[in-house]
TORRO-225588 format. One record per residue (C-alpha): residue in one letter; residue number from 1; x, y, z. Coordinates in pm, whole numbers, plus 50000, padded with zeros to 5 digits. Each point is the difference from the previous one (the first is absolute). Layout:
<nodes>
+------+------+-------+-------+-------+
: resn : resi :    c1 :    c2 :    c3 :
+------+------+-------+-------+-------+
:    A :  NUM :     X :     Y :     Z :
...
+------+------+-------+-------+-------+
</nodes>
This chain:
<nodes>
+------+------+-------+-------+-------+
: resn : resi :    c1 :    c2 :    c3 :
+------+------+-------+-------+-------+
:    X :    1 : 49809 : 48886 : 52449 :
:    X :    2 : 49858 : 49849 : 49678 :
:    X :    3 : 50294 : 49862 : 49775 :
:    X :    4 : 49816 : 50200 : 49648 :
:    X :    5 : 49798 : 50299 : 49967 :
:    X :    6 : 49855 : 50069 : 49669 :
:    X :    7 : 49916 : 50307 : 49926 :
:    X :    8 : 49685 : 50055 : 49706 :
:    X :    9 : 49843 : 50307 : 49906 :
:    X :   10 : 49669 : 50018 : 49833 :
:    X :   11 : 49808 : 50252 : 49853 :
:    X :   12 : 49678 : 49988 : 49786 :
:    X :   13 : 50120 : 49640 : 49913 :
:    X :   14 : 49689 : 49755 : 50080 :
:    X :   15 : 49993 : 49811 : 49670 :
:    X :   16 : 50368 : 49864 : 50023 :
:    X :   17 : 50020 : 50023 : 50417 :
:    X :   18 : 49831 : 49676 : 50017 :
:    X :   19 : 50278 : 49808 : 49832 :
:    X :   20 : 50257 : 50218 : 50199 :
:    X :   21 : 49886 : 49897 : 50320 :
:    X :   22 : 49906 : 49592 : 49951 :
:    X :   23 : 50371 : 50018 : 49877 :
:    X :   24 : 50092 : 50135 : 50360 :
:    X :   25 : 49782 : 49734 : 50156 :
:    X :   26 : 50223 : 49735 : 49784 :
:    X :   27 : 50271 : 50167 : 50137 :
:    X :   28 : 49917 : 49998 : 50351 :
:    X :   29 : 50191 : 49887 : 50310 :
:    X :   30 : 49957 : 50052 : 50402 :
:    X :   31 : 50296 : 50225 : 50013 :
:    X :   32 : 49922 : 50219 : 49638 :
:    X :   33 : 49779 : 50334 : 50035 :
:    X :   34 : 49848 : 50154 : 49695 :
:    X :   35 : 49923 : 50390 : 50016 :
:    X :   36 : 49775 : 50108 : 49770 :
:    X :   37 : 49970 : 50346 : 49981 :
:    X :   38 : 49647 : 50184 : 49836 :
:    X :   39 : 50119 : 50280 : 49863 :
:    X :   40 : 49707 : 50156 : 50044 :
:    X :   41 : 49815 : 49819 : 49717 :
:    X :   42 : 49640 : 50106 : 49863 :
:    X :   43 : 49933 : 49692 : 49837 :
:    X :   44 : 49902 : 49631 : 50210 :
:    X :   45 : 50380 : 49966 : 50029 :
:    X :   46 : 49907 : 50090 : 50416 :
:    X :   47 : 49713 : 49744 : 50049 :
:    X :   48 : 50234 : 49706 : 49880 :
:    X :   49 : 50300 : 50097 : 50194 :
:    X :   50 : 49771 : 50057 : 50318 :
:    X :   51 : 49878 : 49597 : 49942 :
:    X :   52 : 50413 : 49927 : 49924 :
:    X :   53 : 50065 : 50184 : 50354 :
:    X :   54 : 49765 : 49723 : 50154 :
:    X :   55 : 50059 : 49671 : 49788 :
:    X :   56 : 50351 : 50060 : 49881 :
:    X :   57 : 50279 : 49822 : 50222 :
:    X :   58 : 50221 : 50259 : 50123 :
:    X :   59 : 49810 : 50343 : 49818 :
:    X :   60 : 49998 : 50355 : 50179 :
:    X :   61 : 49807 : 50219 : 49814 :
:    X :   62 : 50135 : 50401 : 49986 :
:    X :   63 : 49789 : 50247 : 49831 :
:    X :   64 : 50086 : 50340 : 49877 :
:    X :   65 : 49731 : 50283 : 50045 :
:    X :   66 : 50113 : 50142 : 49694 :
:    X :   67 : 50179 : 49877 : 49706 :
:    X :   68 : 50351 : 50096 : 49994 :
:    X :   69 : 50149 : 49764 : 49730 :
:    X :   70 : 50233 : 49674 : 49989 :
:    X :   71 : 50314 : 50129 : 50196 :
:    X :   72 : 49813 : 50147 : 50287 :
:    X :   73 : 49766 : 49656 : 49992 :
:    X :   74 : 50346 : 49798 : 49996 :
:    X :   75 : 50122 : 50223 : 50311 :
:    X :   76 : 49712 : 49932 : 50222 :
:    X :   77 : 50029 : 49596 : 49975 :
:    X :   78 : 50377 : 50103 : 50070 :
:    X :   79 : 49886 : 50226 : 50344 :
:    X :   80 : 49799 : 49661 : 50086 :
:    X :   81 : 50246 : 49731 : 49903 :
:    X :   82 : 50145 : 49748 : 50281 :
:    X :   83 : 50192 : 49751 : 49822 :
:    X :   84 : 50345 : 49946 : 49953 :
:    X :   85 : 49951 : 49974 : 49635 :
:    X :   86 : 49784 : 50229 : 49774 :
:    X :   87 : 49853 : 49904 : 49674 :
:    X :   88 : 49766 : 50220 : 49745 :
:    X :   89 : 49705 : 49906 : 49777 :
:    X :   90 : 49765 : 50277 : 49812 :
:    X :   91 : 49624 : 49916 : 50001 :
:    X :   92 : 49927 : 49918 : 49703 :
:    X :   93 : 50240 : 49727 : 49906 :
:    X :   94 : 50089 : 49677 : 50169 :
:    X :   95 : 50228 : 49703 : 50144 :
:    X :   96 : 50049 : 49661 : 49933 :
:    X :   97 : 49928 : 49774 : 50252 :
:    X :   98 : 50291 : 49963 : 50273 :
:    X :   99 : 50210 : 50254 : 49835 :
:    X :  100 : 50048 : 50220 : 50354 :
:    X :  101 : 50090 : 49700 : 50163 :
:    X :  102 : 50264 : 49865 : 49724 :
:    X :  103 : 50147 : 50383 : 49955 :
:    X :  104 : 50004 : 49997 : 50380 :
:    X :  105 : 50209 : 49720 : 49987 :
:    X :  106 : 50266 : 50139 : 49766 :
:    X :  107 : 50071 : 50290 : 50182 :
:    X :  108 : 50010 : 49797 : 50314 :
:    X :  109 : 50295 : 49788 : 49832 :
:    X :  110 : 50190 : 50255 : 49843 :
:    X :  111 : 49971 : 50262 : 50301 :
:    X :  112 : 50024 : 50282 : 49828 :
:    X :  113 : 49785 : 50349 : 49991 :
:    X :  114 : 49808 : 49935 : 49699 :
:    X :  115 : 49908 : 49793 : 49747 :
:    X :  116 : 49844 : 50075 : 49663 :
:    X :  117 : 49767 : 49753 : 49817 :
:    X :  118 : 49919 : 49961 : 49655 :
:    X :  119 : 49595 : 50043 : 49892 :
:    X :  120 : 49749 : 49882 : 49739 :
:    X :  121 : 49852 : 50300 : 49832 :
:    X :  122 : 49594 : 50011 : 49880 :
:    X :  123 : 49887 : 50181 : 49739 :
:    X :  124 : 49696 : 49848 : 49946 :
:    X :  125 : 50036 : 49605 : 49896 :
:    X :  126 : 50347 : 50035 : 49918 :
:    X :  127 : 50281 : 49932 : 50268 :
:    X :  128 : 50369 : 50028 : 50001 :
:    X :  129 : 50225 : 50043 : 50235 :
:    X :  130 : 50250 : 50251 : 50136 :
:    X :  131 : 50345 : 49944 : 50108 :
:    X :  132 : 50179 : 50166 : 50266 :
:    X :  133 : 50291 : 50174 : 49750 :
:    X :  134 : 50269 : 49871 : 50228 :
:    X :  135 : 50173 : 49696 : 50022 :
:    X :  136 : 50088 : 49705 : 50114 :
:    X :  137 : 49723 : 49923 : 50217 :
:    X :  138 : 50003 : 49894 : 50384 :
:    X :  139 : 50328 : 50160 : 50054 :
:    X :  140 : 50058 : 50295 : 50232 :
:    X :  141 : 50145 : 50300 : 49845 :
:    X :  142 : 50040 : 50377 : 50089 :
:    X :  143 : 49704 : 50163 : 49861 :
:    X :  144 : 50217 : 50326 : 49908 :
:    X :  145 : 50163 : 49752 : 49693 :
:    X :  146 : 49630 : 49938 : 49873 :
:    X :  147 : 49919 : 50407 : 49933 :
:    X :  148 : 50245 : 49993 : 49709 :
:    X :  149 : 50072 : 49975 : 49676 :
:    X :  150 : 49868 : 50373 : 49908 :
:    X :  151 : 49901 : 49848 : 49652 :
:    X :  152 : 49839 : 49653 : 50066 :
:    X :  153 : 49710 : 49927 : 50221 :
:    X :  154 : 50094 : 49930 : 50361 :
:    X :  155 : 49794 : 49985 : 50313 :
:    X :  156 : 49901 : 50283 : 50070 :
:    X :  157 : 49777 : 49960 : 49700 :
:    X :  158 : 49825 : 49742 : 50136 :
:    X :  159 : 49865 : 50217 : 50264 :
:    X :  160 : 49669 : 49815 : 50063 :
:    X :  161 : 49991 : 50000 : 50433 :
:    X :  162 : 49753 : 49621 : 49963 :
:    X :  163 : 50324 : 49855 : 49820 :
:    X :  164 : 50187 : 49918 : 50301 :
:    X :  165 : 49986 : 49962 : 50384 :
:    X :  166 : 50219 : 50183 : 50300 :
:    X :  167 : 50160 : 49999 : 50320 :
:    X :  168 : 49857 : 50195 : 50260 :
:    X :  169 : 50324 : 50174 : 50036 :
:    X :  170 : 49959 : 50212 : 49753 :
:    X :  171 : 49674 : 50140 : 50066 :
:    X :  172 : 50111 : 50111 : 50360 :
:    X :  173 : 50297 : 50156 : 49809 :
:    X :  174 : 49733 : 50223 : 49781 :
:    X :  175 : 50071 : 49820 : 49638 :
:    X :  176 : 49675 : 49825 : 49925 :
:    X :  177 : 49781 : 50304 : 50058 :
:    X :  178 : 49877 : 50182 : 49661 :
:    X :  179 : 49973 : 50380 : 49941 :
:    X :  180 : 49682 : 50111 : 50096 :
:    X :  181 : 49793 : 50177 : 49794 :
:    X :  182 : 50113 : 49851 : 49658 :
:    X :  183 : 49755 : 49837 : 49796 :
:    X :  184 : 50194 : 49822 : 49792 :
:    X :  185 : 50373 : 49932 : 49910 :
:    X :  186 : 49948 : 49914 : 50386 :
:    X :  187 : 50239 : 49742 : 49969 :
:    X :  188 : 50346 : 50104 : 49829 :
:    X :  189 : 50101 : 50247 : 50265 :
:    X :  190 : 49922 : 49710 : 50232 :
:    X :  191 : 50214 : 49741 : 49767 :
:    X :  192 : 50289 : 50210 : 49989 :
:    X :  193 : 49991 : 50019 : 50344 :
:    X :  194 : 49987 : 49657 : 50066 :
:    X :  195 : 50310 : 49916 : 49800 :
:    X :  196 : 50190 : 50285 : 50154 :
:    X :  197 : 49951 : 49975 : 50357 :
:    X :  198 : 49944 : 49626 : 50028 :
:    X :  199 : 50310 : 49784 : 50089 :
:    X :  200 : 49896 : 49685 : 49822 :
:    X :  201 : 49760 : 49841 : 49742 :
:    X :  202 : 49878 : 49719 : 49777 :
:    X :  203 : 49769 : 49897 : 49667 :
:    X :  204 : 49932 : 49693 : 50136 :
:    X :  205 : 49693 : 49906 : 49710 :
:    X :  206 : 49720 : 49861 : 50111 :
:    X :  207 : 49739 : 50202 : 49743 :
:    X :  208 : 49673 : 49956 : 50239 :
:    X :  209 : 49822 : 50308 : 49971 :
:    X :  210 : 49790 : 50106 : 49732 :
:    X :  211 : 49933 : 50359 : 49856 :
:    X :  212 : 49739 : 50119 : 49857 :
:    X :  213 : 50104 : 50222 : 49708 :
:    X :  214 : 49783 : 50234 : 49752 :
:    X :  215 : 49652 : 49959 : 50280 :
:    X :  216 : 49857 : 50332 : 49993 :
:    X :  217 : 50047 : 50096 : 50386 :
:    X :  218 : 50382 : 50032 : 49954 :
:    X :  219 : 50096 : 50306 : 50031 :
:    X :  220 : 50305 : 49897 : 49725 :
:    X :  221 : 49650 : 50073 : 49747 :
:    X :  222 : 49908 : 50280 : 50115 :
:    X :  223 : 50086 : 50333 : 49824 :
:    X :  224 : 49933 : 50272 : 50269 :
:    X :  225 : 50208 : 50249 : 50206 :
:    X :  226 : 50128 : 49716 : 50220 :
:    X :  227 : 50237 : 49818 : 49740 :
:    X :  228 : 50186 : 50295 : 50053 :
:    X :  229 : 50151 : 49904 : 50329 :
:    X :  230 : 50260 : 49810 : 49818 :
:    X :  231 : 50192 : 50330 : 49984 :
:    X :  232 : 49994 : 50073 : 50393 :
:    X :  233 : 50094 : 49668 : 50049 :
:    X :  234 : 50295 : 49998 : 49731 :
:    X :  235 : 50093 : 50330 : 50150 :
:    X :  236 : 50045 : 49798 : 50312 :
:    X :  237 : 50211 : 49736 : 49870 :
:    X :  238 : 50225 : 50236 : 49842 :
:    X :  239 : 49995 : 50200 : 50343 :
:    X :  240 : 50107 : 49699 : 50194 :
:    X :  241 : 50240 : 49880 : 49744 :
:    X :  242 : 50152 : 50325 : 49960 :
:    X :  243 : 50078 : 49998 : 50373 :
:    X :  244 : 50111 : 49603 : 50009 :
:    X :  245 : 50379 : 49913 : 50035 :
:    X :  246 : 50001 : 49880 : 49696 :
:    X :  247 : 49790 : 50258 : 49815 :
:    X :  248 : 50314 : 50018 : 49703 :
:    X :  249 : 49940 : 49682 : 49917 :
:    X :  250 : 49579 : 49989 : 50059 :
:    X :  251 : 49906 : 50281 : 49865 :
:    X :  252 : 50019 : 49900 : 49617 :
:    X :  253 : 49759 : 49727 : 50051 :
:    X :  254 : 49767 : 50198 : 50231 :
:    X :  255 : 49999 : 50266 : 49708 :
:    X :  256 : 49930 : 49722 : 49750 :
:    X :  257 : 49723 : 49848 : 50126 :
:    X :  258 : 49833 : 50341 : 50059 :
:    X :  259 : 50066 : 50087 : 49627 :
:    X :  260 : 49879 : 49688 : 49895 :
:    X :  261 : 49651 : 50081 : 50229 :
:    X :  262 : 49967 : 50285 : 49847 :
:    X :  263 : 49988 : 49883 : 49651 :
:    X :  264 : 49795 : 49697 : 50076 :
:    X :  265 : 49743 : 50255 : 50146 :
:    X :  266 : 50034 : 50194 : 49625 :
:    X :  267 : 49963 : 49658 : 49832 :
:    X :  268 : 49668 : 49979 : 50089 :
:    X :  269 : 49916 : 50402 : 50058 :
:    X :  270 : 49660 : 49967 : 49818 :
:    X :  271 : 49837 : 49777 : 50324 :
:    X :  272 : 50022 : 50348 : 50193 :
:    X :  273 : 49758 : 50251 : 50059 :
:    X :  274 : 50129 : 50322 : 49792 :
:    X :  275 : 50059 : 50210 : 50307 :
:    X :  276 : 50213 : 49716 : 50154 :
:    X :  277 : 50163 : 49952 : 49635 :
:    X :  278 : 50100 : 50381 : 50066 :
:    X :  279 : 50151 : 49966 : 50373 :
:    X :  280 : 50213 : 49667 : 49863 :
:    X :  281 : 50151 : 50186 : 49741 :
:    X :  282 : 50058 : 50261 : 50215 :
:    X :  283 : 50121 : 49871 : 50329 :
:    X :  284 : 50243 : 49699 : 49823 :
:    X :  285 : 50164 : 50343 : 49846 :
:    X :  286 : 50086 : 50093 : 50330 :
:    X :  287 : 50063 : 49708 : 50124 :
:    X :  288 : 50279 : 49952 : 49702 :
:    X :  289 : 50113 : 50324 : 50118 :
:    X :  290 : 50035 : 49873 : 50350 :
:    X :  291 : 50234 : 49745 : 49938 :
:    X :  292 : 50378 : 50014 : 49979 :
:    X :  293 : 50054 : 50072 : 49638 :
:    X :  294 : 50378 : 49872 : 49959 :
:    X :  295 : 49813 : 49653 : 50103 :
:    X :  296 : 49717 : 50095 : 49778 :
:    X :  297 : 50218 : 50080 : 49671 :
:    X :  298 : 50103 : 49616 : 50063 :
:    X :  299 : 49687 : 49856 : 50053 :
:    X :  300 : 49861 : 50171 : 49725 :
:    X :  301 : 50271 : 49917 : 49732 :
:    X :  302 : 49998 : 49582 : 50117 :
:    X :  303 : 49637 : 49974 : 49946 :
:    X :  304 : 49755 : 49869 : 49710 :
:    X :  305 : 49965 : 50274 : 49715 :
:    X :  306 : 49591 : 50034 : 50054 :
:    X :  307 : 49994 : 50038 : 50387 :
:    X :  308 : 50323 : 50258 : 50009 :
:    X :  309 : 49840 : 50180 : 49712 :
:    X :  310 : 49656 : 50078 : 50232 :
:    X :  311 : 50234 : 50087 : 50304 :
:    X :  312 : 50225 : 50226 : 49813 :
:    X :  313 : 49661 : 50176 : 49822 :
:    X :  314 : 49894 : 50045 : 50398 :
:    X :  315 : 50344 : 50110 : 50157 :
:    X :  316 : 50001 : 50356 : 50140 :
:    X :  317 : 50204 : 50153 : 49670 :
:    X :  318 : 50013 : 49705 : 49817 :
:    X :  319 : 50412 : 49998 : 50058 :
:    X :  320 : 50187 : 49862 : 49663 :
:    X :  321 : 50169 : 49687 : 50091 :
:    X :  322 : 50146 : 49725 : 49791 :
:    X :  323 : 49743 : 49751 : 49843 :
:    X :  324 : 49873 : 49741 : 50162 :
:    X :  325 : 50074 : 49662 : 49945 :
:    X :  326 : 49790 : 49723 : 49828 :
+------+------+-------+-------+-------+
</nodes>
């Protein structure tokens, strides 16, 4: 059994794969496997993960025979994975050198079912980096106390699967696999998850990957049908939360940080396609209408004047509520 399998999707990604896989190679060790998974790519992404598969320590190459997006790429390095820890990296960014082996390490020492990491984000020449929102670091907690407060950020908004490595435990318990079929927002049902079922976590630092922000390949700039799927898979989370043992107490933030999708989508509404405009408006109605509205009133009423103002204008008949707060 290896001791790491690291699971990376491509698609349609040769100009940045290059630096995503010499970063593996930097990374490499006798007991580490690297999937990488072609999600059916159209592009020379193939050709240089066929030459990986051959030169690359450790590299299995998967290929999909059609494309079926990020979660279902993510589950078939999963299906394939023998180590007892798991680790993620997308295509198109990359890691420092030795930064498997060093987060390896940490979760080694503190023996617990996850760790989180923090990461340096790209957007072009300028780099900063990210935090885990959750403190203090290299101490074991119950991930359960990192989901809340309802009204600050908290972990499960820092739902990026690369930030972090993972016992083995809790992908034979079902937890690390993604929803299949969304193509994108793939990764809060999965986060929420994560801190639910898990029995123990850490931020433990160590910001050694790098991603790629703002490159046009993400799907994060496209403005098609598929940005969409952030209301199936916020319909999850409120699904699972709703049916959690602690759902009283959950469910405000889980309705929170759908609100506060939606509005971020209306934000920027003009980078859709008109039709797609249309179904947004249309489908975050009914997904307002979908949630618990006692919980919504509150939501509604603690947030920031501009963002409750476009979520009451979309709210199945625009209920009269108290005004929001500054």
């Amino acid at each position: 059994m290896p001791k790491l399998s690291v699971v990376v999707p491509f698609y349609n990604v040769q100009t940045y794969a290059p630096d995503a896989l010499k970063s593996l190679e930097l990374n490499a060790r006798d007991d580490f496997e690297f999937l990488l998974v072609d999600d059916c790519s159209t592009d020379g992404t193939a050709g240089l993960l066929e030459r990986a598969a051959r030169e690359l320590p450790g590299a299995v190459h998967l290929r999909h025979g059609r494309n079926g997006g990020l979660a279902a790429a993510r589950n078939t390095g999963l299906d394939a994975a023998r180590g007892e820890y798991l680790a993620f990296l997308d295509g198109d960014d990359w890691l420092a050198p030795g930064h498997l082996a060093r987060t390896l390490a940490a979760i080694e020492r503190l023996n617990c079912d996850f760790v989180r990491t923090d990461h340096v984000r790209c957007t072009g020449r300028t780099r900063s980096v990210q935090r885990v929102p959750f403190g203090p670091q290299s101490v074991v907690a119950d991930p359960r106390t990192a989901i809340l407060p309802a009204d600050r950020a908290t972990s499960v908004d820092y739902p990026y699967a690369w930030a972090g490595m993972y016992h083995r435990r809790l992908l034979d318990r079902g937890v690390l696999h993604f929803t299949d079929g969304l193509r994108t927002a793939e990764d809060r049902p999965w986060i929420w998850r994560l801190h639910r079922e898990a029995s123990s976590f850490a931020p433990v630092g160590l910001p050694g990957i790098f991603y790629r922000r703002g490159i046009s390949t993400s799907l994060t700039q496209a403005g098609d049908e598929r940005q969409l799927d952030f209301i199936r898979a916020f319909d999850q989370v409120l699904a699972d939360v709703r049916a959690d043992r602690d759902s009283g107490r959950l469910l405000p933030k889980a309705v929170r940080t759908y609100c506060a999708i939606i509005a971020h989508h209306f934000g920027s509404i003009e980078r859709f396609e008109p039709d797609v405009a249309r179904k947004l408006r249309l489908m975050s109605s009914a997904a307002l209408g979908r949630m618990p509205q006692d919980v919504l009133d509150r939501v509604l009423d603690s947030m920031d004047v501009e963002r409750s103002t476009v979520l009451r204008r979309l709210r199945p008949g625009r209920r009269v509520t108290s005004g929001a707060n500054a």
